[in-house]
C-alpha positions in Angstrom: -46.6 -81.8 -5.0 -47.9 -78.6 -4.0 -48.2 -77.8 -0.7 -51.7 -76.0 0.6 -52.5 -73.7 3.8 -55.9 -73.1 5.1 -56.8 -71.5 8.0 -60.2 -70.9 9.9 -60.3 -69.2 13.2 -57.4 -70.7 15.5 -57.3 -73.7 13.2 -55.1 -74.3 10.4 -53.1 -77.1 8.6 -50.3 -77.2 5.9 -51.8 -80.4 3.5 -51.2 -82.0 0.1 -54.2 -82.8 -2.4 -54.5 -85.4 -5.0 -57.9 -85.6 -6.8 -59.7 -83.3 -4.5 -58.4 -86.3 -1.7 -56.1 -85.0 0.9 -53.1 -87.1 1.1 -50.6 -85.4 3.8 -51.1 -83.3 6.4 -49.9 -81.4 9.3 -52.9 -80.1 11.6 -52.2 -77.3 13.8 -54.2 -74.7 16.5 -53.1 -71.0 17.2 -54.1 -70.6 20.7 -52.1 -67.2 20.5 -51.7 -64.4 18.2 -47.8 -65.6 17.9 -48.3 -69.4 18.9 -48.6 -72.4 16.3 -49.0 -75.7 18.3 -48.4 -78.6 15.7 -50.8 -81.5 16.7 -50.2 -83.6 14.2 -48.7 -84.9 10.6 -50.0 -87.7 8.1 -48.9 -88.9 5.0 -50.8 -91.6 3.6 -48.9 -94.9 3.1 -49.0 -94.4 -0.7 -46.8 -91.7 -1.1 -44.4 -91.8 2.0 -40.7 -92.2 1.6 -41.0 -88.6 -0.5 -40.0 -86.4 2.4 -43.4 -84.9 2.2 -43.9 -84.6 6.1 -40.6 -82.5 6.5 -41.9 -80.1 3.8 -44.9 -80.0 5.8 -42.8 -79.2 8.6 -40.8 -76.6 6.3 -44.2 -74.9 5.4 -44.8 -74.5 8.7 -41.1 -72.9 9.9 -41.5 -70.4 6.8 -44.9 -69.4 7.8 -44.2 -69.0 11.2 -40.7 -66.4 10.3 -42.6 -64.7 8.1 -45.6 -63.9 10.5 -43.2 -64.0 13.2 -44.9 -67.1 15.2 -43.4 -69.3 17.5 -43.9 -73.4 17.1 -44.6 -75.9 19.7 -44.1 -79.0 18.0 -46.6 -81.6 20.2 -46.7 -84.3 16.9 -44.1 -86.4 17.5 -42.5 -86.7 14.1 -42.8 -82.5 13.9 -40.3 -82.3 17.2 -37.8 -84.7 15.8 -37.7 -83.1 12.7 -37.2 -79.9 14.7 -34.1 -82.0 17.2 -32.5 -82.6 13.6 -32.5 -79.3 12.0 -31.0 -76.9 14.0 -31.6 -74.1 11.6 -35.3 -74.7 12.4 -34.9 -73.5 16.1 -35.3 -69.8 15.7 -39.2 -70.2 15.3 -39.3 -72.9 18.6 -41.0 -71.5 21.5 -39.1 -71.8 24.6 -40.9 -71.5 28.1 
């Protein structure tokens, strides 16, 4: 499955599409140049079990080292995938 990225204004999400139907997600906002705040992550009941929210995630942690962003992982699964890879915290904002 191929993972998408669109972006409009401070808005963006990482997402999955079937059909023209998205069927995963991961919805962020920028509220700073060098800020990605990760709201949330779906993945509908259909396909989950395939580690598709953790690539979501993994979109997200290569976006953010190649623009050179910082994540604040508000979406519960997003920060417990970020407690469990370690190699994930060099693009975690800390206050």
């Amino acid at each position: 499955m191929e993972i998408q990225h669109r972006k409009i204004n401070n808005r963006g999400m990482f997402f999955v599409e079937e059909e023209g139907e998205v069927v995963a997600q991961m919805v962020y906002s920028a509220p700073e140049t060098h800020k990605m705040v990760i709201e949330h992550t779906e993945v509908d009941e259909d396909i989950q079990g395939q580690n598709i929210g953790y690539e979501l995630v993994q979109s997200a942690v290569d976006y953010a080292r190649t623009h050179h962003i910082k994540i604040v992982p508000v979406c519960s699964f997003a920060k417990a995938v970020f407690d469990k890879k370690p190699d994930f915290r060099d693009v975690l904002f800390q206050e």
